[in-house]
N, C-alpha and C positions, 0 to 999 in steps of 0.2 A: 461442617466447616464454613465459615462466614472468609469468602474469595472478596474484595474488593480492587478494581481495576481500575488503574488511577492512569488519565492521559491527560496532556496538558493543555489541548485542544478544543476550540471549542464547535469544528466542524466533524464532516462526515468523510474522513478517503480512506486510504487502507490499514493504517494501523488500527483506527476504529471500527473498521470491518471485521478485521481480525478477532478484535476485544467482544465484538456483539457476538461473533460468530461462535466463538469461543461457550459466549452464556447460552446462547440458542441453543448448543446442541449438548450442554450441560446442565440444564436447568431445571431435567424432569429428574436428575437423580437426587436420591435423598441425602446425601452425604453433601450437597452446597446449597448454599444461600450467597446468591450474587449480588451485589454494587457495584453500576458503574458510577466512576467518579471524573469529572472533569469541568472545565470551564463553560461556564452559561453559553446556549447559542443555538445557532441551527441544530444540533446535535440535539436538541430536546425532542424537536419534533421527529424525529428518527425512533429515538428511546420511546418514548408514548406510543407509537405508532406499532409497536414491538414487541409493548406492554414489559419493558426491562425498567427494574426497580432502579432508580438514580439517584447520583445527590449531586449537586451543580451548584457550582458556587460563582462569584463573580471573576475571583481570581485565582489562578494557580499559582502557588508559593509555599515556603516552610512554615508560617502562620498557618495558612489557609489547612497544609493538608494534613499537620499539625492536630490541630480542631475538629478535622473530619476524623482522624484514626480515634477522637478521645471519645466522638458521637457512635462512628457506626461498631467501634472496639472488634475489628475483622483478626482471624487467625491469618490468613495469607493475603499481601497484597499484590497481586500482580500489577509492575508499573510498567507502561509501555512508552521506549525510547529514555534517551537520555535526561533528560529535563527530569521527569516523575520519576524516574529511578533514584536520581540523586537526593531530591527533595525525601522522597521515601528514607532513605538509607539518613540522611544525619536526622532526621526527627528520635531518634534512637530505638524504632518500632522495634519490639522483641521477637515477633511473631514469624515467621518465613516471609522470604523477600526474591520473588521472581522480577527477572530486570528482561525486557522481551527488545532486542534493537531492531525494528523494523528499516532503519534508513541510513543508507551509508554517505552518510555528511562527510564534508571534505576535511573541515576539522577535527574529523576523528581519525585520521590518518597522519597525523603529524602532532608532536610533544606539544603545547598550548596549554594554559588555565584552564580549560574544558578537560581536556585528556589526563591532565594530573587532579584533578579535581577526582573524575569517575576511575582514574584507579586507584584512588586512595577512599574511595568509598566502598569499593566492588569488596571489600574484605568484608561488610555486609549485607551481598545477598549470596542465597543461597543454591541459586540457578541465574545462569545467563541464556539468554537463549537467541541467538542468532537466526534471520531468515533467508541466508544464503552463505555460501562458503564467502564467498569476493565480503561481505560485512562487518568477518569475521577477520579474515587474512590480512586485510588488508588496516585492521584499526589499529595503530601504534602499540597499545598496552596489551595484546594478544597473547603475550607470554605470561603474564600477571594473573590472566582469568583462565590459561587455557584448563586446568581441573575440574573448572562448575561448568564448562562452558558446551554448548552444542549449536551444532547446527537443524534448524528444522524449518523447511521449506514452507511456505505457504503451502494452503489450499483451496479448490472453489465446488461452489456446488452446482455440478453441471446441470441435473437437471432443473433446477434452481432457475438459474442463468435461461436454460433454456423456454421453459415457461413464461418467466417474464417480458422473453426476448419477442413473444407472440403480440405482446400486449400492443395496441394501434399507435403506429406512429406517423404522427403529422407533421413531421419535417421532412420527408421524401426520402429520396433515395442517393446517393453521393460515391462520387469514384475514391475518394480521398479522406479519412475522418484525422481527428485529435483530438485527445480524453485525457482530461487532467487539468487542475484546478492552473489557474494563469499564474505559474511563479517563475523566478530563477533554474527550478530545479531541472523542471518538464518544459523550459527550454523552448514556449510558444514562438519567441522570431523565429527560429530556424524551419519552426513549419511552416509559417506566413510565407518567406526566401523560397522555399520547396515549390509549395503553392502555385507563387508567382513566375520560377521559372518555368514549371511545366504550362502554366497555361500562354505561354510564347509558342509552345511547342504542340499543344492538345486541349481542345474545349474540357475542364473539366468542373465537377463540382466538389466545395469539400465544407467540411461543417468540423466546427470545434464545439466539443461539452467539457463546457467544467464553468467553476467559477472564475470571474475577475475579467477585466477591461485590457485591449490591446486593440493597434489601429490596425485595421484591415480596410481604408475606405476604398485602397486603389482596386481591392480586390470584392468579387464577389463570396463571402464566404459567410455561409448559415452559421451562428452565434446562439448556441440553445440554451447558455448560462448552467447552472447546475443540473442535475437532472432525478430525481428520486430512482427512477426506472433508463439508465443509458444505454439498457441490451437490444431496445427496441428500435434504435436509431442505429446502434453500433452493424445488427446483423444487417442494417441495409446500405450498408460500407464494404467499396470492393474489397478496400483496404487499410489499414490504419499505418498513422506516423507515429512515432517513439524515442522525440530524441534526446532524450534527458540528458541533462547533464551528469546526473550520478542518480541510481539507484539501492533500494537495497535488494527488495526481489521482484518487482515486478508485475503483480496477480494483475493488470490490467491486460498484459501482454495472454496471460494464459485464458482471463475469460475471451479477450479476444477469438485465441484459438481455438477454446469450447465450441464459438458461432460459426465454426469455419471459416475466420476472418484472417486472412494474413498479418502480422505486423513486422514492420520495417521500422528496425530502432540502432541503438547508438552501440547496442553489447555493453552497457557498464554496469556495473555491479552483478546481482540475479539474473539479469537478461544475459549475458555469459553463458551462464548456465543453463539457463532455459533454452538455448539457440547453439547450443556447444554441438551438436550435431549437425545445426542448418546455418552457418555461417552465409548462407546466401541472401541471409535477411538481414545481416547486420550490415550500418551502411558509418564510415568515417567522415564522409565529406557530403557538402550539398550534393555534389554533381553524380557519386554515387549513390544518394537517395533518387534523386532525376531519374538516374540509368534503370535502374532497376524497376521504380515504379511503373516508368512508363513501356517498359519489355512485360510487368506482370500485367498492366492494363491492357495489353495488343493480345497476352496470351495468359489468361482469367483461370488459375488452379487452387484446388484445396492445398491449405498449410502442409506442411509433411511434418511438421512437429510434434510428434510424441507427448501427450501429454498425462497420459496417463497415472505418473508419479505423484500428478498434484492433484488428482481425485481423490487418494485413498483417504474417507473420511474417518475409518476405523483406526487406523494407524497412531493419524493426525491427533483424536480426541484420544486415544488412550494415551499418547505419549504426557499430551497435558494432565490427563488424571494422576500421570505415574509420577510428574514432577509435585504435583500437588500432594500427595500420599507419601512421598519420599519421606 
């Protein structure tokens, strides 16, 4: 079976993580032949570097992805998130159509051209597949897809994670981190605010990875821009911030807690879930991130989070074989 994995993307965060991780650890079997499919970009050099067969186009659209179903002619396309789903579904593909929502957009929680759009499409695909319950629960049309639909958690490869985490890091060591590319979503002022109250209160250091520009001049703060390798900066983090504005599951929070890295996040979405036992890390307010940070910097402990659920890599890849073979 010819799988082609269509994102509309042309970077590297975690829905793309997912899509690779997904061919990585299905690509020695004989029953696929993978394509990823998405927007020109950083994401190439990822792909080559991976040695994952691609086809990359300039733009993502129903021409575009159109053209590609007529080139690479795939029996199943897995499209990740909303956008490729849709584009997927009115092209009139015959072949199975996995719809994978990795992100719980605020728009998909309330009726909108978007939401009637995707549930008047969802009548062609043939799995839905949600990465957190909160993704799920909470998307307006939930009653429309609940028969194809599931939930399935991310996962990480700790010892993965951990290996690379070895790898030399020349930006030092920091009491404070934030990981994630500079959008609306992940919610960079609120850490810069964090930052700057605690350092009224405590010398501290803290470093942002991800991409994108935001002004930190008042503050001292390490800017490492993107990162190919972020586990080797992350583990020399007492702690990390997380304050997103919405989620859908969160895998940055769990490799975190692979590195035995605290994170102190907002609870929305995945993170919910992931912290539904340690509600001591989830924080509402500035002055609740303050509090807390600055009682786990006086008194330095391993996470108590459970993570175990989101290691199982046998689980995780057979459930995707069993959707693909259905």
């Amino acid at each position: 079976m010819k799988v082609l994995h269509l994102l509309s993307s042309d970077s590297f965060s975690g829905a793309e993580n997912v899509a690779i991780s997904i061919i990585e650890n299905l690509r020695d079997n004989d029953n696929y032949e993978f394509v990823y499919v998405s927007k020109d970009g950083e994401i190439r050099k990822v792909l080559d570097e991976k040695g994952i067969n691609h086809h990359l186009v300039s733009e993502i659209n129903l021409k575009s992805v159109k053209k590609i179903i007529e080139e690479e002619k795939p029996d199943i396309i897995h499209a990740h998130d909303y956008r490729a789903s849709t584009f997927t579904a009115l092209t009139g593909f015959k072949g199975k159509i996995i719809s994978h929502i990795h992100n719980n957009w605020p728009f998909a929680k309330k009726w909108n051209k978007y939401t009637i759009i995707f549930k008047t499409v969802s009548r062609k695909f043939d799995n839905i597949v949600f990465v957190s319950t909160a993704t799920f629960d909470e998307a307006v049309y939930k009653k429309s897809v609940e028969e194809k639909s599931l939930v399935l958690p991310n996962i990480i490869d700790k010892e993965k994670i951990k290996k690379l985490s070895q790898e030399t890091n020349e930006y030092g060591k920091f009491d404070v981190g934030f990981i994630g590319r500079i959008t609306e979503q992940k919610n960079p002022e609120q850490f810069v605010r964090i930052v700057e109250k605690i350092s009224e209160k405590k010398n501290v250091k803290a470093v942002m990875i991800g991409a994108g520009e935001i002004d930190t001049k008042k503050l001292d703060i390490k800017k490492t821009g993107y990162l190919e390798n972020p586990y080797r900066v992350l583990k020399d983090c007492k702690c990390v911030v997380m304050p997103s504005r919405w989620e859908g599951f969160g895998l940055t929070a769990i490799e975190c807690l692979s590195l035995n890295v605290p994170v102190f996040n907002s609870g929305v979405g995945g993170l919910s879930e992931i912290f539904a036992e340690n509600e001591e890390y989830i924080c509402k307010t500035d002055e609740e991130y303050i509090e807390k940070i600055l009682n786990y910097l006086e008194n330095p402990e391993k996470p108590k989070v459970n993570i175990d659920r989101f290691t199982d890599k046998k689980a995780y890849y057979g459930k995707i074989k069993e959707l693909y073979e259905s």
